[in-house]
GUPA-998677 format. One line per field, with one value per residue (C-alpha): x, y, z; residue in one letter. Coordinates in Angstrom, 3 decimals, always signed. Example, Ala and Ser with C-alpha at 12.3 -4.5 7.8 and 13.67 -1.06 7.14 Angstrom:
BEGIN
px: (+12.300/+13.670)
py: (-4.500/-1.060)
pz: (+7.800/+7.140)
resn: (A/S)
***
This chain:
BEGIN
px: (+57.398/+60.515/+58.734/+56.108/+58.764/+60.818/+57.156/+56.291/+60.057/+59.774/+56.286/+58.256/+60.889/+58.756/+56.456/+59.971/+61.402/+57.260/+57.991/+61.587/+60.749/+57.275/+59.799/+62.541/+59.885/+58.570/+61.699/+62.266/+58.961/+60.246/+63.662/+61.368/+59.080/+62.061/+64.038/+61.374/+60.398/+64.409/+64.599/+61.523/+62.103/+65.789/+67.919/+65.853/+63.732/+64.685/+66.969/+70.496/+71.021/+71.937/+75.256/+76.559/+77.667/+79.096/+81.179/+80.053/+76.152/+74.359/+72.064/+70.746/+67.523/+67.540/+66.193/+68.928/+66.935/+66.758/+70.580/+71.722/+68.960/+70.406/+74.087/+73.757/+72.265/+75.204/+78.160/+76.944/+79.643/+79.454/+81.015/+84.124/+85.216/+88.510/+90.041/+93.120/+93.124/+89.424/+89.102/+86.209/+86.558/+84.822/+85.310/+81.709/+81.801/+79.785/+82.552/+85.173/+82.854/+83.390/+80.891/+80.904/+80.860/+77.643/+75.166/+78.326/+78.614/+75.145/+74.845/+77.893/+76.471/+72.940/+74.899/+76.810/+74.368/+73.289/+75.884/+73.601/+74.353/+71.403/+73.807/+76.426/+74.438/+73.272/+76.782/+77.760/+74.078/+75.632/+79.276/+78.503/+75.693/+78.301/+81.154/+79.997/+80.840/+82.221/+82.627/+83.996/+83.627/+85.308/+85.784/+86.879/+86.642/+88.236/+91.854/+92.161/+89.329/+90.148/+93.631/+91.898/+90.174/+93.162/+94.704/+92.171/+92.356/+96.423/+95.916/+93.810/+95.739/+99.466/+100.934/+104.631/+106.410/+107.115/+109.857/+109.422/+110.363/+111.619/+111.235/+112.225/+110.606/+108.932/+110.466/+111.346/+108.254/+108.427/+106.076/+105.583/+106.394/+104.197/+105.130/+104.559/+102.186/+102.540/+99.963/+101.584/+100.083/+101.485/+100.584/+97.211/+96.523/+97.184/+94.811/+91.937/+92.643/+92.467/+89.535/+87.959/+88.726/+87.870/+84.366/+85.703/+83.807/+85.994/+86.469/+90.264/+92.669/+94.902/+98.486/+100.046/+103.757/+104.553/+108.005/+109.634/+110.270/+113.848/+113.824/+111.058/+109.163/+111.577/+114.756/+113.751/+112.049/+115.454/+115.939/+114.936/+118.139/+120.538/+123.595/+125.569/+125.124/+127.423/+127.017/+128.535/+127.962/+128.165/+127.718/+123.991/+124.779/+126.083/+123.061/+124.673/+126.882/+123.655/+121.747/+124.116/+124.333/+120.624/+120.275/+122.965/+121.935/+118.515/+119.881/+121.585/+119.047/+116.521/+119.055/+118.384/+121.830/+120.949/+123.617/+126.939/+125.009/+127.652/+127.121/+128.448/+128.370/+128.423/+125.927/+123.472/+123.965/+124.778/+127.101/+127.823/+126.357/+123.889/+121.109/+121.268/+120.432/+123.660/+124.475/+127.820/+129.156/+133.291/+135.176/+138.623/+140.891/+144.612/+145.459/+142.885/+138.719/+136.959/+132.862/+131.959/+128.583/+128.042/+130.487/+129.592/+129.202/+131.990/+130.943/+127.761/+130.049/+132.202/+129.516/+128.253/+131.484/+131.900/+128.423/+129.529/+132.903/+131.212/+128.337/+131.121/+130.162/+132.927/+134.653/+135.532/+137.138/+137.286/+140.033/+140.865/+140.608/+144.158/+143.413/+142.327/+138.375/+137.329/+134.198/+136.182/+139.660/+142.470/+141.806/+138.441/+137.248/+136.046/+136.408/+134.083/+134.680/+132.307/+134.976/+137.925/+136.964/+133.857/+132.505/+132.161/+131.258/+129.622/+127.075/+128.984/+126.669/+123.978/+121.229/+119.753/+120.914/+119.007/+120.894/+119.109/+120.694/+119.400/+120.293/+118.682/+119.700/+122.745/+123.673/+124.145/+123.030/+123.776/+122.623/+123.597/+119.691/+119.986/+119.607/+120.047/+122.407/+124.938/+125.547/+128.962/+131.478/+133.870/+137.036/+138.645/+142.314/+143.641/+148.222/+148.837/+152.148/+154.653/+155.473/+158.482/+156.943/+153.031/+150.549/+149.450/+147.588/+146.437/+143.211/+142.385/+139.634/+138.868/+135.802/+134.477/+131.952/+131.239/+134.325/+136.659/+138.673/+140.130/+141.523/+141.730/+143.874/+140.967/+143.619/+146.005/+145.743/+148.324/+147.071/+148.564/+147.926)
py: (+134.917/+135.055/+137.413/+135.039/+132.516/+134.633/+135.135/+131.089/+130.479/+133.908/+132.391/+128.886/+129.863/+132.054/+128.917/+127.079/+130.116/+130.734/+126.431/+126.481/+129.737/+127.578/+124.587/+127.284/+128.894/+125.622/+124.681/+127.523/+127.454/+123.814/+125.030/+127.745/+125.037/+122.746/+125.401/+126.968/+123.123/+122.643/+126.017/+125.468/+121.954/+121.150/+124.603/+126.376/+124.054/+124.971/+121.749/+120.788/+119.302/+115.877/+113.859/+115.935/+114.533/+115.937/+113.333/+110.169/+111.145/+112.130/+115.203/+115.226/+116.615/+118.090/+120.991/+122.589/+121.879/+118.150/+117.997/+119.243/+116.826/+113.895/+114.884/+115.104/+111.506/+110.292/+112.986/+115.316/+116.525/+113.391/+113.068/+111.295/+108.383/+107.030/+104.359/+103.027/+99.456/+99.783/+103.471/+105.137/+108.758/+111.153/+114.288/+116.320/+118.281/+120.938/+121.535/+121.630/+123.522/+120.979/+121.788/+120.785/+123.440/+121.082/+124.102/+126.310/+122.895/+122.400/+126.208/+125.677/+123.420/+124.519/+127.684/+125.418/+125.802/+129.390/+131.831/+134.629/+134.294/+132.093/+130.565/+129.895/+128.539/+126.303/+125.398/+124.551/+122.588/+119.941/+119.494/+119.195/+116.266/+114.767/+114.649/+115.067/+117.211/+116.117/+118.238/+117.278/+118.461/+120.124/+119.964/+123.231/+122.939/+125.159/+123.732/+125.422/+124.017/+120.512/+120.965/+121.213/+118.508/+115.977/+117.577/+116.574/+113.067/+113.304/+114.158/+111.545/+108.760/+110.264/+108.758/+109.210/+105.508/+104.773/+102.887/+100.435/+101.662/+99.639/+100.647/+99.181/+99.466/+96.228/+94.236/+95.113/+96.044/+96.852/+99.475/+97.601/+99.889/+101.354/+101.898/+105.112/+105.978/+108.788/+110.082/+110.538/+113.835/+114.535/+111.198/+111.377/+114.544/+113.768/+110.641/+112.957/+115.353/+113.002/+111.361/+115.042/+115.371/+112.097/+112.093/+108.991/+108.009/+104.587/+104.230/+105.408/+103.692/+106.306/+106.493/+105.441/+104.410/+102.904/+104.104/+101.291/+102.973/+102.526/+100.889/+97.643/+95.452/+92.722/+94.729/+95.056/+91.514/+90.087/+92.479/+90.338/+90.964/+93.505/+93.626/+95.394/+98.755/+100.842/+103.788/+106.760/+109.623/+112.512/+115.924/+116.908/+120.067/+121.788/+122.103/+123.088/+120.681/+118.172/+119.844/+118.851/+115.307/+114.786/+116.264/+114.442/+111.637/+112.058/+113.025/+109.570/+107.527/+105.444/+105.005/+101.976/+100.507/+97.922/+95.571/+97.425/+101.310/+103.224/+105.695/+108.710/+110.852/+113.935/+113.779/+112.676/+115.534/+118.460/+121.436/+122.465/+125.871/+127.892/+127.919/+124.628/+124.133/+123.931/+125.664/+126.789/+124.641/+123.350/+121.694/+120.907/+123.316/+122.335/+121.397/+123.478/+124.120/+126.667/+127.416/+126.582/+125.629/+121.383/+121.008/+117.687/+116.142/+114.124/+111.545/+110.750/+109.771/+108.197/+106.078/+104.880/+104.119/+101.802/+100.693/+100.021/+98.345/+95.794/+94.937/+93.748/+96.420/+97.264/+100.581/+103.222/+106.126/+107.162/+109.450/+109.917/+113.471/+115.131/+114.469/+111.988/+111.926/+111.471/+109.207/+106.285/+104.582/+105.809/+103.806/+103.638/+107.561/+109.237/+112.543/+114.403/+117.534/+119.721/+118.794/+116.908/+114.348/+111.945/+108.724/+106.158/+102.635/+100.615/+97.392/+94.444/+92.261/+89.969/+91.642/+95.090/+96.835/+99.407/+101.772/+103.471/+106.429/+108.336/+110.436/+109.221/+111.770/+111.887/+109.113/+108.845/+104.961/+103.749/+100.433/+98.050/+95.924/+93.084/+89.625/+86.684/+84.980/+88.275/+87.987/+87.540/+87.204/+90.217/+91.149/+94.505/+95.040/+98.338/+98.383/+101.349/+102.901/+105.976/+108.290/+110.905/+111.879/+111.152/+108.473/+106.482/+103.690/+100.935/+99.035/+96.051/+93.870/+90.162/+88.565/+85.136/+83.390/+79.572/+79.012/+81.015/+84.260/+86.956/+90.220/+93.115/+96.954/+99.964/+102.986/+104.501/+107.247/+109.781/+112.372/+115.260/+113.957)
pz: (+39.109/+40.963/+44.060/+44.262/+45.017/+47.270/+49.434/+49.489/+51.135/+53.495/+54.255/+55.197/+56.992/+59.115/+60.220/+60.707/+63.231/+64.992/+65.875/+66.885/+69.000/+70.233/+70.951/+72.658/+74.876/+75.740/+76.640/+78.789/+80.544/+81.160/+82.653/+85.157/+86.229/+87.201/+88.835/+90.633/+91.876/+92.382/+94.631/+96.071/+97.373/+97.232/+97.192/+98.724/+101.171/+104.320/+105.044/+105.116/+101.254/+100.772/+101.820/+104.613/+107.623/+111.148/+112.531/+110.839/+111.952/+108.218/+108.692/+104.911/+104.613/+107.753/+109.411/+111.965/+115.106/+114.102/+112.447/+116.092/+117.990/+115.643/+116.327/+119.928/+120.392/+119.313/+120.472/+123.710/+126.244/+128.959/+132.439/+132.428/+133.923/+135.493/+137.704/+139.223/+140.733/+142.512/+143.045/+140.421/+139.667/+137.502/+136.150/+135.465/+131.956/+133.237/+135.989/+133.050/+131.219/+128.373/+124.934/+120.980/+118.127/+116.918/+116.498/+114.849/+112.357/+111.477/+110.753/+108.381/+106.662/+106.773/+105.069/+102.338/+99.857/+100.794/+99.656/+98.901/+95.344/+93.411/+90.949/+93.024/+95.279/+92.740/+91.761/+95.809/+96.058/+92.981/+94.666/+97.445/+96.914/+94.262/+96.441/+99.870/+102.747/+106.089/+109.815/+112.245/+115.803/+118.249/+121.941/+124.062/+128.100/+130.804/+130.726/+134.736/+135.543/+134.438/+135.789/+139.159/+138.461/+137.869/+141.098/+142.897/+141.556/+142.124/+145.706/+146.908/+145.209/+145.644/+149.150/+150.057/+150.697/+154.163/+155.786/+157.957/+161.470/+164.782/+168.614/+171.715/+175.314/+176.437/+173.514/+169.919/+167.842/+163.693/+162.266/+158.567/+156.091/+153.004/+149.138/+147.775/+144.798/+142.435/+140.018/+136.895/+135.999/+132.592/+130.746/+132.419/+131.214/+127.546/+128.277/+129.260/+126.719/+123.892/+125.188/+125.329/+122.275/+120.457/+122.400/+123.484/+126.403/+127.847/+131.171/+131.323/+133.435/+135.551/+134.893/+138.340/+139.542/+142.611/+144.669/+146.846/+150.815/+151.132/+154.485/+153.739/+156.549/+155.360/+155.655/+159.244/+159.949/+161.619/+164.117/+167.273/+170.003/+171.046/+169.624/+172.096/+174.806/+175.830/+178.383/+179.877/+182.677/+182.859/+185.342/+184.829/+186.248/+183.326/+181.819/+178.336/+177.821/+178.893/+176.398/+173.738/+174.479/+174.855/+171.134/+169.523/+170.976/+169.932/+165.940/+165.692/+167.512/+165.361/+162.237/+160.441/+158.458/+155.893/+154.978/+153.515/+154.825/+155.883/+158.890/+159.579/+163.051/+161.530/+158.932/+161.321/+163.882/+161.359/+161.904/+166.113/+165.447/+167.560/+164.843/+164.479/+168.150/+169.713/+172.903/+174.011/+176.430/+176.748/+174.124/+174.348/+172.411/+172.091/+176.130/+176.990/+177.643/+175.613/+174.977/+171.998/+169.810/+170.585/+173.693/+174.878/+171.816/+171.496/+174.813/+172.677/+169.650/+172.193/+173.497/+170.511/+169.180/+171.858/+171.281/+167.552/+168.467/+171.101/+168.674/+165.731/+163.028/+161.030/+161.992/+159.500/+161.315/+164.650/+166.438/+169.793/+171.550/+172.484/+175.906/+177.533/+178.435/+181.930/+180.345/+179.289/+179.164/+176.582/+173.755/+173.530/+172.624/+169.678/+168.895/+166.550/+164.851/+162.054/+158.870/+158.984/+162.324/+162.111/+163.395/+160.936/+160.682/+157.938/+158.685/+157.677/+158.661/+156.642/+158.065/+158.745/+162.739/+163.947/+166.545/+169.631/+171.391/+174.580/+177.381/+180.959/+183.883/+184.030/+181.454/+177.261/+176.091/+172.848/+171.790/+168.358/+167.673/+165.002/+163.923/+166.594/+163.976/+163.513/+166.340/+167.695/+170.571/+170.641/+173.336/+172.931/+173.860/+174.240/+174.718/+176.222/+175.240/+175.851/+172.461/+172.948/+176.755/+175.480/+176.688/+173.679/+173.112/+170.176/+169.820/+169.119/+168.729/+168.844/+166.785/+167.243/+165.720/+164.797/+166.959/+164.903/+166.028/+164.013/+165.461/+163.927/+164.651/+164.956/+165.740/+167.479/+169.926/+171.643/+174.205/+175.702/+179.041)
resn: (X/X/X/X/X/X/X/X/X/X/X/X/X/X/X/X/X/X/X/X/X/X/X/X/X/X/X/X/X/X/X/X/X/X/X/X/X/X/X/X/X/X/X/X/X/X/X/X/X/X/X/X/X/X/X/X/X/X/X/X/X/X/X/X/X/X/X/X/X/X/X/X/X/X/X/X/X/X/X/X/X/X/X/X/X/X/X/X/X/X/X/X/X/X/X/X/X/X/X/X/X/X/X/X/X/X/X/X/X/X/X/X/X/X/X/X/X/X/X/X/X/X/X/X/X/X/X/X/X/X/X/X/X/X/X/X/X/X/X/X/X/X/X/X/X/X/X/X/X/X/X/X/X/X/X/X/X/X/X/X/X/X/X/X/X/X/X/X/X/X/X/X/X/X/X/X/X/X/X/X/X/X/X/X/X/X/X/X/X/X/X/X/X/X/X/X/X/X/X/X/X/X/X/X/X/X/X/X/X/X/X/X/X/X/X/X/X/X/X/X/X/X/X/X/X/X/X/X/X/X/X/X/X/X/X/X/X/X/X/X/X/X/X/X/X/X/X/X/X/X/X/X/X/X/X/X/X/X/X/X/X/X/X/X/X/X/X/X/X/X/X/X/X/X/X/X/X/X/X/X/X/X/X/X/X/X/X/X/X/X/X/X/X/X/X/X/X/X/X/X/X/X/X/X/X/X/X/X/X/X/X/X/X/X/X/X/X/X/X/X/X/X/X/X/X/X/X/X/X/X/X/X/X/X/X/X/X/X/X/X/X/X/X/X/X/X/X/X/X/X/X/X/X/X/X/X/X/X/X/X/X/X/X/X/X/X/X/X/X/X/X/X/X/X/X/X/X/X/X/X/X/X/X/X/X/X/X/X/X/X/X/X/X/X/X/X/X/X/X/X/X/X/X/X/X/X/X/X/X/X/X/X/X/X/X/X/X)
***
């Protein structure tokens, strides 16, 4: 009786374990079909899986050839464009050799779901269409080759400022000056570069700052009349020392003093030295005449000192020579000499002066130009003196204007005859 029983429930529980094996094999067959339709047509499929995007653009779905078509509608390597005031300039991509990693981006993430390992693959397929993935791209280009390219930009806008100029002959004419404009390389750079590298496509507006000349149009606009001239002569035949005062002349001629300028006689005609285009020719040495580099210098300075004194301009320093010139009068010479003598005088006058200085055969001119209304009345008074045996003497100078005098001392001289 009780193996009969025992046979009914073996019986049972063998239908029970033929169904839940039926249901489990069901179940697999069930699992197959879906992952074979799952590889087939989403892991598997040939196309990018879904939410993946290279820079903003989605390429879901996608077969590489149209992922990199759709990408590079939006985001291709472009010419760029720039400007300053009305002036258009581009830079070509292909000259900068400018490209995208697009095709490097779409193969990544063509390849996101395609590890070479079926389950893992699987695993990457459902993160990465849960949470997304995102590329974005990058830009490389020649960096020479666009450096040449902004130089060549820089070199047709860059222009040096230029100061107004004046010349006389026939009148007094003024050259109107120009302001400079410099290409600021370094912040234009960094604009191109992060336009390259945004893909940002703008118009960009050049980086440009303008430099002021230091002598402007209107600095110069009052010069209209001539101050004061002054000349001396000299023997043209020694052709040195003529040498010399035709190029110092010439190295303080067209010297433009704006109001409060200082000038000084030596900076203007450098060091008396043979390479600096000096000849030898005699200078006076104690009592005595020796060659040296710039003999004949001093009458130029001389000249123009007078030139300087007659026109009103305020004198700085000036000393006489220790003996006295055959040019002009005791009193009224100036002696020049490379470090511890110079020629100076400073423009004390409301307006800009512009000073001329030339030789003509056998003369040295030097003329004071200026404004009409600086313009004043001046006497110069020289008291000549004896000092223990030595010929001295002390000038003075007498300025009027708007019917009011003032004089003033300039120096004192002493010459060894």
């Amino acid at each position: 009786m009780s193996d009969d029983i025992k046979t009914e429930s073996d019986k049972k529980n063998k239908k029970i374990y033929r169904r839940v094996g039926l249901v489990i094999g069901i179940i697999i067959i069930f699992i197959c079909i879906a992952l074979n339709y799952f590889t087939k047509n989403s892991l598997y499929n040939g196309k990018i899986a879904d939410n993946i995007f290279v820079q903003g653009v989605e390429i879901s779905q996608m077969g590489k050839e149209e992922a990199i078509e759709a990408v590079n509608k939006k985001y291709k390597p472009q010419n760029l464009n720039l400007s300053y005031e009305k002036n258009n300039y581009e830079i070509n991509c292909e000259d900068i050799e400018l490209k995208y990693n697009t095709e490097e981006l779409v193969e990544q993430a063509y390849n996101s779901t395609r590890t070479g390992s079926y389950f893992n693959d699987i695993a990457s397929y459902i993160s990465v269409t849960s949470e997304g993935k995102k590329y974005t791209i990058k830009a490389t280009y020649n960096e020479e080759k666009l450096d040449k390219s902004i130089e060549k930009i820089a070199k047709d806008i860059n222009q040096d400022a230029k100061n107004a100029t004046v010349s006389v002959g026939g009148g007094i004419s003024i050259t109107p000056s120009k302001t400079g404009l410099k290409f600021e390389t370094k912040e234009n750079k960094k604009l191109i570069e992060e336009a390259l590298n945004n893909k940002k496509y703008d118009t960009i507006d050049l980086k440009v700052s303008v430099t002021k000349p230091r002598i402007s149009t209107e600095d110069v606009s009052s010069i209209n009349t001539t101050l004061a001239s002054f000349s001396t002569t000299f023997n043209s035949a020694l052709v040195e020392r003529s040498y010399n005062i035709g190029l110092s002349a010439q190295r303080v001629s067209n010297v433009i003093l704006k109001p409060g300028e200082t000038f000084s006689y030596n900076e203007h005609t450098g060091m008396r030295l043979l390479s600096n285009g000096y000849l030898n020719a005699p200078v006076i040495v104690g009592n005595d005449y020796e060659d040296a580099p710039g003999g004949g210098v001093c009458q130029t300075s001389t000249t123009l000192f007078n030139a300087a004194l007659l026109s009103g301009l305020q004198i700085d320093q000036v000393r006489n020579h220790s003996k006295t010139s055959q040019y002009v009068p005791r009193g009224r010479d100036a002696m020049v000499n490379d470090g511890d003598s110079d020629l100076k005088f400073t423009n004390n006058f409301d307006h800009a002066v512009y000073i001329q200085c030339y030789r003509s055969g056998s003369s040295v001119v030097a003329a004071i130009y200026g404004a009409s209304q600086d313009r004043v009345g001046v006497n110069i008074r020289v008291d000549n003196f004896t000092y223990n045996g030595l010929p001295g003497a002390k000038t003075y100078r007498t300025i009027t204007k708007n019917g009011k005098s003032k004089t003033s001392y300039i120096y004192t001289s002493v010459y060894r005859k």
